[in-house]
Every structure is written in structure tokens, then in C-alpha cells.
N, C-alpha and C positions, 0 to 999 in steps of 0.2 A: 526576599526569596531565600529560605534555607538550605544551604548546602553541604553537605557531608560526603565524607571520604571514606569509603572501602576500604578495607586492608585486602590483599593480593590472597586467592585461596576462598576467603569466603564466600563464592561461587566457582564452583568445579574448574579446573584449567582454565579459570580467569583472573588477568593482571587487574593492580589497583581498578576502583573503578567514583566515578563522581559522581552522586545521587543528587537529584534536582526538582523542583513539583516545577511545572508548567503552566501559562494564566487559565489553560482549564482544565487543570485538574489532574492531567496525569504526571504521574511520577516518568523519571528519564534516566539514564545512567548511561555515563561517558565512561569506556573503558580502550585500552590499544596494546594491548597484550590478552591474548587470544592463544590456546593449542592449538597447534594445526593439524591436523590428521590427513590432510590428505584431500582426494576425489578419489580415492578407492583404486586408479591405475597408476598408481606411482609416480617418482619425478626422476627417475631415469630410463631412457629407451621407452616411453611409455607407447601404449598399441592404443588406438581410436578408440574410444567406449560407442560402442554402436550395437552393443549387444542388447534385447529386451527383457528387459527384466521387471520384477514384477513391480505392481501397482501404477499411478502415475509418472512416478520418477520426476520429479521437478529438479529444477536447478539447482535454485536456494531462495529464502526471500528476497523476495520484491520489493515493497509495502506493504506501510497499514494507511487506516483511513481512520481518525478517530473525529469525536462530537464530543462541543462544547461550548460554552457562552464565548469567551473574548479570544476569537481567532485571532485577533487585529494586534493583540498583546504576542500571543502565537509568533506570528508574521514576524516582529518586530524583534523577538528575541532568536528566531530559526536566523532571520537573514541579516542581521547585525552583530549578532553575538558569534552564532555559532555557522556561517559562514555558507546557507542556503541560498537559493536563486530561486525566486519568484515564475512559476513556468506556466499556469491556468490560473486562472478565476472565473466563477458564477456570480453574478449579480444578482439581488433581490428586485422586486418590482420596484423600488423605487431608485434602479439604476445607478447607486452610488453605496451601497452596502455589500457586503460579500458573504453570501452563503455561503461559499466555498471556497478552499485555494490549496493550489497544490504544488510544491516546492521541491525543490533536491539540493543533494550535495555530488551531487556527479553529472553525466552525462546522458543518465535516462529522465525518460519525460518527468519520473516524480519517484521520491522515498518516501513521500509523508504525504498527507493530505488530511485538513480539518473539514467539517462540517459545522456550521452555526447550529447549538442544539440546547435549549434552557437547563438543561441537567448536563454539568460536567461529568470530563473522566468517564466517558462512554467509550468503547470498542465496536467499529462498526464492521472490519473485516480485516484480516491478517492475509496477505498475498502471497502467492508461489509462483516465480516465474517459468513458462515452462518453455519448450526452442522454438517449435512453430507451432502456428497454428493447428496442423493435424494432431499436434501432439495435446494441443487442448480439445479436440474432437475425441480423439482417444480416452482421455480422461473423464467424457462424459458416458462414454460407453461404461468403462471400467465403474463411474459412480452408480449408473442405472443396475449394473449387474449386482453389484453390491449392497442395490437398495438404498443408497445415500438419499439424503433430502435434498434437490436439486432448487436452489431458490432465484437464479436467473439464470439464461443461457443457453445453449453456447450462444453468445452476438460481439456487438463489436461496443466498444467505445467512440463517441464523438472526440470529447476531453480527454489527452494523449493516445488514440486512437488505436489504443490496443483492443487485441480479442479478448473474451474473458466467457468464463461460468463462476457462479456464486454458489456454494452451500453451505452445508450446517456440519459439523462435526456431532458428534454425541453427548455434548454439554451444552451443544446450544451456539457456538459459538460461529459467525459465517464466516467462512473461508474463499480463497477465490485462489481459480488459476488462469495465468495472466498469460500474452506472448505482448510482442510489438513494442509500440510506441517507436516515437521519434528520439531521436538525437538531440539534446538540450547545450546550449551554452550560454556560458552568463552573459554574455554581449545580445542576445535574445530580446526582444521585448515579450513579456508576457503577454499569452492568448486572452483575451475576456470575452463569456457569455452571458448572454442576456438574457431576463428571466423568460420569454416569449419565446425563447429556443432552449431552452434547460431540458426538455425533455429530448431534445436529440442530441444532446452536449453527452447526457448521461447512457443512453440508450441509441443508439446512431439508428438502428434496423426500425426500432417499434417506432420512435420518435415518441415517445410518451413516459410522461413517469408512473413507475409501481409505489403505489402507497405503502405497501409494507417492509417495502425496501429500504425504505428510506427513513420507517419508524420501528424498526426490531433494531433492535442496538441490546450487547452486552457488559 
């Protein structure tokens, strides 16, 4: 696996940074000097941000989900190397494969998640978490006014049991804004679903999978 070093700068107010390919496919970069700017109310005397302002307003990233052949290489270099905790999985029909799995480095249900997909180095959706649920209801309104391409939602998640809606940006790309989930700890055992309930794992409300969900990837 080839690795290489950044020098500090050559991405905008970013420190040194570690560039990595992944077993499927996508490129990674560890960096821990970072500008800080802020949250826009300062860090003295600061007054509650409760003002409305426009557009969705999300937090920060959430997740991504990406698609690839060797998750299982994935799995092995997130939670041994680089210090992730095993939090869901989906099983294939033959109960011992994992179409899915979704890991963290913290406390929320998941920062990562692979899909089994014969074409590496796929992008299936980049995450915004947003505070509550109304605030992802909110954002579907704001998408409909706007004419956004809404590609699921608003529903819920089975698999860390967050709310979400899915769409598309104007390159094509599916986005998602997220609330919930659980609390994770590494002393946890991971959830596993079975392929016989994948579609309510994915979709809690319809209990079924969408086909084009699950094969638009960029």
C-alpha cells in the first residue's frame, strides 16, 4: 500500500496531511492540523444560535457511505490500523458475507460505511447531520421549494436508526441529511442483519428496498 506525505499548505489552512488508496479503491488522507474559524458565534460570551437562517443549516458532516469489492480488507485496516469500532452489519443470503458494514471512530452510530459493489472507488452519498428531526422535515420543504431532486425520504433508518432524506446535488451527486442514531461504544457488540430483513434494516417505514438506490453510485 503506497503512502505519501503532504507538505502543510498544500491544501488551504491544512496541516501536514497522509495520503493512502484503500482495498477498494478510494484514496484517504490523515491530516490533524486544521484552521479553525469558528461556528460563526464566537468563543467568548457567546449568545445561543437559534436564529433562522437561510437554507438547510446543517451542523457539519456526518458520513459518507462508499462501494467497493473488499470491504473485509476495508474492515481490517479501519479497525486495526486505524482505530474504528465495528457498530452494524448486513449479511448476504448466504448468512456469512457482508454486504455492508458500518464503523466509527467515535461515539455516533457510524463515520464510514462500505457497501459490497464489483466496481471500486464508488461514492454512494456524502452526509449532513442536521439537530432534529423537524429540522430534516424542514429541509425537505426548503429542497421541494427549490426544486431539488429528492431521491428518498424524509423516513427513518432501521441500521443506526437515524432520520434521513436523500438527494442529488447538480452534478449528480446523492447527498443526505441525517439526525439521530444511537450512542456507540467500543465495548458494544455489533448489530448484524439478515438478508430476509435488509429491506427494513435500510428503509424502517417502507420496509423494502429501492433499486435505484442502491445502484446510482458516483
Amino acid at each position: 500500500m503506497k503512502t505519501e506525505r503532504i507538505p502543510a499548505g498544500e491544501l488551504l489552512e491544512t496541516g501536514e496531511r497522509v495520503r493512502f488508496q484503500i482495498p477498494t479503491g478510494h484514496t484517504v488522507e490523515l491530516y490533524a492540523e486544521k484552521t479553525d474559524v469558528g461556528n460563526g458565534i464566537g468563543y467568548f460570551d457567546p449568545d445561543v444560535d437559534v436564529l433562522d437562517g437561510p437554507g438547510i443549516r446543517p451542523i457539519r458532516m456526518d458520513h459518507c457511505l462508499l462501494y467497493g469489492g473488499d470491504i473485509e480488507g476495508n474492515l481490517k485496516l479501519f479497525t486495526e490500523v486505524l482505530g474504528f469500532t465495528l457498530v452494524e452489519r448486513v449479511k448476504l443470503e448466504d448468512g456469512k458475507t457482508d454486504l455492508a458494514i458500518w464503523i466509527t471512530c467515535s461515539a455516533k452510530a457510524h463515520d464510514i460505511a462500505f457497501v459490497r459493489s464489483p466496481e471500486d472507488g464508488k461514492l454512494h452519498h456524502v452526509s449532513f447531520q442536521m439537530p432534529s428531526w423537524e429540522s430534516v422535515l424542514r429541509a425537505a420543504d426548503i429542497m421541494s421549494i427549490n426544486r431539488v431532486s429528492i431521491d428518498i425520504g424524509p423516513t427513518r433508518h432501521g441500521v443506526t436508526q437515524g432520520t434521513t432524506i436523500y438527494f442529488f446535488d447538480p452534478s449528480g451527486n446523492r447527498l443526505e441529511t441525517f439526525c439521530g442514531g444511537y450512542d456507540h461504544y467500543p465495548d458494544m457488540h455489533p448489530i448484524t442483519w439478515s438478508w430476509e430483513n435488509v429491506g427494513r434494516g435500510i428503509f424502517y417505514h417502507d420496509r423494502k428496498l429501492n433499486d435505484a438506490f442502491l445502484s446510482v453510485v458516483t
